[in-house]
C-alpha positions in Angstrom: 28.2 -37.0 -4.9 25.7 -36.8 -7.5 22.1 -35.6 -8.0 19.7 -36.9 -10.2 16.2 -35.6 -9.0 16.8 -31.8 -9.8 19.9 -31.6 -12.4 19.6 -31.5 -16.2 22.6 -31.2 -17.3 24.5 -32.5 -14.7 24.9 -29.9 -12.6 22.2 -29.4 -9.8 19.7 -26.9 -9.9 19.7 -25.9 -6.1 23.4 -25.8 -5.1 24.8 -25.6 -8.0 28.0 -27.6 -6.9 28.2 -29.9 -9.2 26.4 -32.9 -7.0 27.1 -31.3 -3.7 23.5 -30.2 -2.9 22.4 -32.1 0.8 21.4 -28.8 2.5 19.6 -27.0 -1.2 16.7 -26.8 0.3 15.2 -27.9 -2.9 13.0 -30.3 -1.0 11.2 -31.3 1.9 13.3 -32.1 5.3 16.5 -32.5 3.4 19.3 -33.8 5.2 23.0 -33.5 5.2 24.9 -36.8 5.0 28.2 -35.2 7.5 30.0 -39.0 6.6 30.0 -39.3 3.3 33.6 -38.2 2.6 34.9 -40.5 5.1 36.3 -43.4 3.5 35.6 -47.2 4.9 38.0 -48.5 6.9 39.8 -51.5 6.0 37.6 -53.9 4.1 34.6 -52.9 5.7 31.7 -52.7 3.0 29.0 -49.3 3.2 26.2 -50.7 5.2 23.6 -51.8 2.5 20.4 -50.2 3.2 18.9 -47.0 2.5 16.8 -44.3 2.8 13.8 -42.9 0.4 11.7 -40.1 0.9 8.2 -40.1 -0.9 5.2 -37.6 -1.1 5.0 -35.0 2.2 8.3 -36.1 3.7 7.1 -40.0 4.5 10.3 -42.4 4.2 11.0 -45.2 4.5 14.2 -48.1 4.7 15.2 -50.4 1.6 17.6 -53.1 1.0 19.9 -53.0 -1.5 20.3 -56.1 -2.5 22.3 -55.1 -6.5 24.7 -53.1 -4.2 24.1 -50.4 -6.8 26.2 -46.8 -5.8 23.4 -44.6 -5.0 24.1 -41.1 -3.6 21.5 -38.8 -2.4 18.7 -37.4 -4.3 18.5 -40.1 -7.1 15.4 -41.6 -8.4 14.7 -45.3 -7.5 11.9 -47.6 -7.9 11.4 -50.0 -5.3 9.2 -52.8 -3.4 5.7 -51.8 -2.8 2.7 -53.8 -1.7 1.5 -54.7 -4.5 3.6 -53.8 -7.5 6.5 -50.9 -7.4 6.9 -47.4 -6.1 9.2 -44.3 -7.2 10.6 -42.1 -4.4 14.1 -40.2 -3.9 16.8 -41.2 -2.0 17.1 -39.3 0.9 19.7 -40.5 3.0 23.1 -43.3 2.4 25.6 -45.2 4.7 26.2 -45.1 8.6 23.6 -42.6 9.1 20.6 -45.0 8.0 21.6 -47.2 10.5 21.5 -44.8 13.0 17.9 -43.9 12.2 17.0 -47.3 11.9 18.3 -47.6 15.6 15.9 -45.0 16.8 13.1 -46.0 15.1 13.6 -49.6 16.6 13.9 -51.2 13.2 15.6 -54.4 12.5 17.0 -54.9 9.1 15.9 -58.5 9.3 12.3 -57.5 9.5 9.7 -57.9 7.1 8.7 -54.2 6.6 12.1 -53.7 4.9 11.4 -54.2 1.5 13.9 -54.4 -1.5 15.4 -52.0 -3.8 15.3 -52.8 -7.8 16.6 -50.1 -9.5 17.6 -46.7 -10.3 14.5 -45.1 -12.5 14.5 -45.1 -15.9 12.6 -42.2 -18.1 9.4 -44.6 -18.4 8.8 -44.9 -14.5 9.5 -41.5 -14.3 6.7 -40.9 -16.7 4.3 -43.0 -14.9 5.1 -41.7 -11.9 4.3 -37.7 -13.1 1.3 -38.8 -14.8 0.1 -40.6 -11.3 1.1 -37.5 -9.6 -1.1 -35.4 -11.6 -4.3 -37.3 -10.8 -3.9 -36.3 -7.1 -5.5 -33.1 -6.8 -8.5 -34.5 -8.9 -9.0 -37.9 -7.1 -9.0 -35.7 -3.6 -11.5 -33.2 -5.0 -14.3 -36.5 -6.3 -13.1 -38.3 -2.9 -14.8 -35.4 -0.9 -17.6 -35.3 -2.8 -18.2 -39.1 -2.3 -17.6 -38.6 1.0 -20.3 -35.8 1.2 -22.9 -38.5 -0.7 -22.2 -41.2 1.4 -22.6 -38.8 4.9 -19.3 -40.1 6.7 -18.4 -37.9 9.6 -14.5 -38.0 7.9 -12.3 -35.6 6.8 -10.5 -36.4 3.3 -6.9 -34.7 3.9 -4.3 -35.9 0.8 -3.9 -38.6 -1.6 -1.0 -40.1 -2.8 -0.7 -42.3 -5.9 1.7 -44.8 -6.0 4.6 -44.8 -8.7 3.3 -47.3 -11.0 -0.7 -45.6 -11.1 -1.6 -48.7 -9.7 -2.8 -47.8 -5.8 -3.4 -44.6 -4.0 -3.6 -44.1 -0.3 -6.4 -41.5 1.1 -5.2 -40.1 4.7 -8.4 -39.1 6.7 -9.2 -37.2 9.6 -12.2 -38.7 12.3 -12.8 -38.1 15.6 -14.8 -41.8 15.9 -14.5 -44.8 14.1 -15.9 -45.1 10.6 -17.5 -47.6 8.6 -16.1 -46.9 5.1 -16.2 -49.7 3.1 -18.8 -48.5 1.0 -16.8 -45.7 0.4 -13.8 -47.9 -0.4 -16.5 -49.6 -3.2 -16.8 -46.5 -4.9 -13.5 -45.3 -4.8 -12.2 -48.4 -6.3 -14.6 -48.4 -9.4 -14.8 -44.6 -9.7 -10.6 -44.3 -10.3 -9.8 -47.7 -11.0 -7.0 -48.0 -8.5 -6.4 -50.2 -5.4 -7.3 -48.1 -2.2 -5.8 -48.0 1.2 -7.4 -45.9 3.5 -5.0 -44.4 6.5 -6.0 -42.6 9.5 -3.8 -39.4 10.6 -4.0 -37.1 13.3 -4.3 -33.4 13.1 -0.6 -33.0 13.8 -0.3 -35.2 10.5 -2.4 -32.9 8.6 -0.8 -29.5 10.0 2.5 -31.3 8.7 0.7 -31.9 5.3 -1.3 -28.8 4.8 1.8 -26.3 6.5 1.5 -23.0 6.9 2.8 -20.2 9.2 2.9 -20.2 13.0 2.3 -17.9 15.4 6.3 -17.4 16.2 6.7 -15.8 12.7 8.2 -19.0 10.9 7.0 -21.8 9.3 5.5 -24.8 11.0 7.7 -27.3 12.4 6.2 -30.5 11.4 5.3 -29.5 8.1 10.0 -28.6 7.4 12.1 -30.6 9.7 9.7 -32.7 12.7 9.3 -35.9 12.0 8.3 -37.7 14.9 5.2 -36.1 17.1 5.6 -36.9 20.6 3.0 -36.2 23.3 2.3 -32.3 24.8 0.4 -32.0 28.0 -1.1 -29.1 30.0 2.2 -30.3 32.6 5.0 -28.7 30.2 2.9 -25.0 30.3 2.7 -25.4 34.0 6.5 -26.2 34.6 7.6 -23.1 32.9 5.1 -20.9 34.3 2.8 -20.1 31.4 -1.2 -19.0 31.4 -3.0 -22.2 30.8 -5.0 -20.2 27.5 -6.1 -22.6 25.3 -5.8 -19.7 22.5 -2.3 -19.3 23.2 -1.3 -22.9 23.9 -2.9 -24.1 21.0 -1.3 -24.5 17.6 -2.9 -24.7 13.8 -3.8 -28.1 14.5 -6.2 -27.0 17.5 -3.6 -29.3 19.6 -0.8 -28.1 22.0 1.9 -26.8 20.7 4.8 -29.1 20.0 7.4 -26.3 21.3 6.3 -26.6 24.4 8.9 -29.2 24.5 11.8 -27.9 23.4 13.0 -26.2 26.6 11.2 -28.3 29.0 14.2 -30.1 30.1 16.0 -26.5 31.1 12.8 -25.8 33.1 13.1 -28.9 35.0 17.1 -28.5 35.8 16.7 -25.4 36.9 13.3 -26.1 38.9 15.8 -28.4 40.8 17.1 -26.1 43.1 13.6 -24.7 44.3 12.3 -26.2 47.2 8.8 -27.7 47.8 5.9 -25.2 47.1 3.8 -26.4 49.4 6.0 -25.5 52.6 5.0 -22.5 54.3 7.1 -20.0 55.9 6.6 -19.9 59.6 7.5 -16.1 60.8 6.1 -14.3 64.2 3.5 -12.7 62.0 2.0 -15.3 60.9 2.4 -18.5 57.9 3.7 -16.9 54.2 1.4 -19.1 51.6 3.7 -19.3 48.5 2.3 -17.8 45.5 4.1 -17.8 42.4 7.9 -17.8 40.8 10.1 -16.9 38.6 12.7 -19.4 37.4 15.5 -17.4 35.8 15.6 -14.5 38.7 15.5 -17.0 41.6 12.3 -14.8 43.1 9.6 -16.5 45.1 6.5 -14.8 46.3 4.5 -15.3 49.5 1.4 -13.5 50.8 0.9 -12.9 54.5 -2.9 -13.2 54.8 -3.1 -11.2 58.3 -1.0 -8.4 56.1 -3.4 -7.6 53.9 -2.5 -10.3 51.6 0.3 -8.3 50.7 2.8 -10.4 48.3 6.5 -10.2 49.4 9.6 -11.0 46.6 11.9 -13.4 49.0 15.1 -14.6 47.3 15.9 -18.4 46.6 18.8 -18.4 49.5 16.6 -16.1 51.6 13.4 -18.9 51.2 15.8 -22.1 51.9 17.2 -20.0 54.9 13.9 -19.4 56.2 12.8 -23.0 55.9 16.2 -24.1 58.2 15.3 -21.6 60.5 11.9 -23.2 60.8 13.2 -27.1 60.8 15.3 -25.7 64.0 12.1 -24.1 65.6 13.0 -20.9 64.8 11.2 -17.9 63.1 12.3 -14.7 61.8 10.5 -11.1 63.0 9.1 -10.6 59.6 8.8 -11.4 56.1 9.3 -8.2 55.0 13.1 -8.1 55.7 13.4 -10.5 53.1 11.9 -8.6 50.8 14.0 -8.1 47.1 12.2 -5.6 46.0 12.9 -2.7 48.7 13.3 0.5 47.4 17.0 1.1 47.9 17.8 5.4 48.4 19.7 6.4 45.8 22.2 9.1 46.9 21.5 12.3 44.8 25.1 13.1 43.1 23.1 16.4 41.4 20.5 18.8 41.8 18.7 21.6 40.1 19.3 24.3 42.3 19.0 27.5 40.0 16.2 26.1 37.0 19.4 25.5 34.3 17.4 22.4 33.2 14.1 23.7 32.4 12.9 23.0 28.7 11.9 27.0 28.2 15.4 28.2 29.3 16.6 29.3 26.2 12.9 30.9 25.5 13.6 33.2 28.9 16.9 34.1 27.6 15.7 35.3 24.3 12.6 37.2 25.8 15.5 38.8 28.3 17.6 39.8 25.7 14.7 41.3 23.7 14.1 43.8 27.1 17.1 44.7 27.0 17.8 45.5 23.8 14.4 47.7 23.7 15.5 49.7 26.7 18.9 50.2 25.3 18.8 53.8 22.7 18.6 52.5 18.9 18.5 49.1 19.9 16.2 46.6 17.6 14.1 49.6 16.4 12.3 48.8 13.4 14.1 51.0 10.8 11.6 53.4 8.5 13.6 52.9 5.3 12.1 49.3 5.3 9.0 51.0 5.6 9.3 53.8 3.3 9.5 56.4 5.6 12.1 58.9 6.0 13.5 59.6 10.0 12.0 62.4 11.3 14.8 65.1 13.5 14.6 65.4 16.8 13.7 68.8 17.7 16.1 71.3 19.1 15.4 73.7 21.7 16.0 77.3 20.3 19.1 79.0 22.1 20.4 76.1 24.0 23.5 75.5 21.6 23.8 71.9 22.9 24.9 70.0 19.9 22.8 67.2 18.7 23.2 63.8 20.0 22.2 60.9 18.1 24.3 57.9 20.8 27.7 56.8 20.9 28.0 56.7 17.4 27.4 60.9 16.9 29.6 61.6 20.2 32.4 60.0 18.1 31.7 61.6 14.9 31.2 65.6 16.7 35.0 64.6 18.2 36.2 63.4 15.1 35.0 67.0 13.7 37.2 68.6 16.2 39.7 66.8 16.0 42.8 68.8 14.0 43.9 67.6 11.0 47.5 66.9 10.1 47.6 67.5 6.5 45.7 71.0 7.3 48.0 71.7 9.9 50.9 71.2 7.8 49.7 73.5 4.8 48.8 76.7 7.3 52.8 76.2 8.9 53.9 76.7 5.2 52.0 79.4 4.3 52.9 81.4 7.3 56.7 80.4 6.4 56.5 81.9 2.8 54.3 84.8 4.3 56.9 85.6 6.1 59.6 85.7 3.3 57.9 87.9 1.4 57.2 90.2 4.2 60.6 90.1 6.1 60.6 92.4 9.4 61.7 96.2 8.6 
């Protein structure tokens, strides 16, 4: 494949693989071509039309009629009405026929026009300068607009590739008389106008932006086409009907609300009719609300205080048989899902282990304790510098002093005999005895 729309030197700017950029993201709804390494079978020839993107993601379908090789993202100039038009080729083969398929377009009808050719560096040119006289022509366009007091909204422009025609998209809630305004336009910019009506889906698309889901807006990167969203698709999967909420950037409903509406409506398959009631002895159960996923339905007894009862999807279609027989359950609060079941007790708190101050008790224990003990946790004086004062002794008692354990050991270590003492008094009463022998 090759690229011609970003690359300057023949290797794309986006991808950077040498021609292979479909999914660069360089541009608006970009497409990946998944068949274009699949050769033709046979002597089947590549179907000859094609696809071309223009300004804001508008395309349209061309045929080739030079059978020129054209691979995505090269510049073309084609048909337009009048004169010629520069877009980008978008899409190639098989796959444009598909999308002519869903868009219900023949390729014998007259709104496919021809390609000419790939753009030269003149149309190019043109088509740059055009483009550059957009943003100005929109800004005078309002202000004529404003002179002329049309109830219209002025959203884009878009210049054709040969500067020859530009097409003004407008918003308007009622039909509007502007072909005075088309005078003006036409001798202010001297251009061929076409004025096009758009919705305010269209504009969102235009405009973009960022939606309320944290991304960017659908239509304005990959929708296309805008089907219709009613107030039906917020009811089916049980959403507040909030017009804040519902409502996009385009003050419309959003389009999401589509995208899982089909799920809703497979799953709200296997609910019965809402509008049954449940015949019990106590009374008829009015049905109330639902929830899809969880298979819950709530009814209200209205002689129970109103009082809303959970009943289970195979509980509610068991009910309704009952009552088809001519039979009705006691109650509709046997049924109910959301009984508090007792939950046996493997573990309980019997002595206070899992208080959050237990360790504070401990410490404040431990600090009696320690006080009632003798020299325990006494603030020493040599920190302070103070010397210990002696206990006093009574006079005469002979009771030696006792300071704790500590003094016990060191008064029997005093009298304790010692060995190498002992020793030296056995010899001197040995030599003592030598020189003194007995007469």
């Amino acid at each position: 494949m090759g690229c011609g729309s970003c690359s300057s030197s023949g290797i794309p700017k986006g991808c950077r693989n040498n021609g292979s950029c479909g999914v660069n993201g360089c541009e608006k709804q970009t497409v990946f071509d998944w068949l274009s390494d699949m050769e033709q079978a046979g002597a089947a020839t590549p179907f000859e039309f094609i696809e071309v993107r223009f300004k804001n993601g508008r395309k349209e379908y061309f045929k080739n009629v030079n059978d020129i090789r054209l691979y995505m993202g090269d510049v073309v100039a084609v048909e337009g009405s009048p004169g010629h038009d520069i877009g980008a080729v978008s899409l190639t083969g098989e796959l444009v026929r598909l999308q002519m398929n869903k868009r219900r377009l023949k390729p014998e009808s007259p709104e496919v026009r021809k390609l000419y050719r790939k753009a030269n560096q003149r149309d190019i040119d043109i088509w740059r300068s055009a483009q550059d006289r957009e943003h100005a022509t929109m800004v005078r366009g309002r202000e004529i607009i404003k002179e002329l007091n049309l109830n219209m909204k002025l959203s884009d422009v878009e210049f054709q590739g040969d500067n020859a025609k530009a097409t003004f998209y407008y918003i308007a809630d009622e039909r509007v008389d502007f072909r005075e305004l088309i005078k003006v336009l036409a001798g202010e910019f001297k251009i061929r106008v076409e004025m096009r009506q758009i919705g305010t889906r269209q504009e969102a698309g235009k405009i973009g932006g960022i939606g309320s889901c944290g991304r960017e807006l659908c239509c304005s990167t990959w929708l296309t086409d805008f089907r219709s969203v009613n107030t039906a698709a917020a009811r089916y999967q049980q959403l507040s009907l909030n017009p804040t909420k519902l409502a996009g950037q385009c003050g419309k409903l959003k389009c999401c609300l589509n995208y899982e509406l089909d799920t809703y409506l497979d799953a709200l398959k296997k609910f019965p009719d809402t509008n049954k009631n449940l015949e019990t002895k106590g009374g008829k159960a009015y049905f109330q609300k639902m929830d899809i996923f969880k298979e819950l339905l709530w009814y209200a007894l209205p002689d129970n205080g109103n009082e809303w009862v959970a009943v289970k999807l195979d509980d509610v279609k068991r009910i309704m048989a009952m009552n088809e027989k001519g039979e009705k359950p006691e109650t509709l609060t046997d049924f109910n899902a959301n009984k508090p079941t007792e939950e046996s007790v493997a573990y309980e708190n019997v002595v206070g282990q899992d208080e959050l101050t237990r360790f504070d008790n401990k410490n404040n224990r431990r600090r009696k304790n320690n006080r009632r003990k003798p020299g325990g946790n006494r603030p020493q004086a040599k920190a302070q510098g103070q010397t210990k004062a002696k206990a006093p002794q009574a006079k005469g008692s002979g009771a030696p002093k006792n300071n704790g354990p500590k003094a016990e050991q060191g008064e029997a270590n005093k009298r304790k005999p010692n060995n190498r003492n002992r020793n030296r008094n056995n010899n001197r009463r040995k030599k003592n005895n030598n020189d003194n022998p007995p007469s």
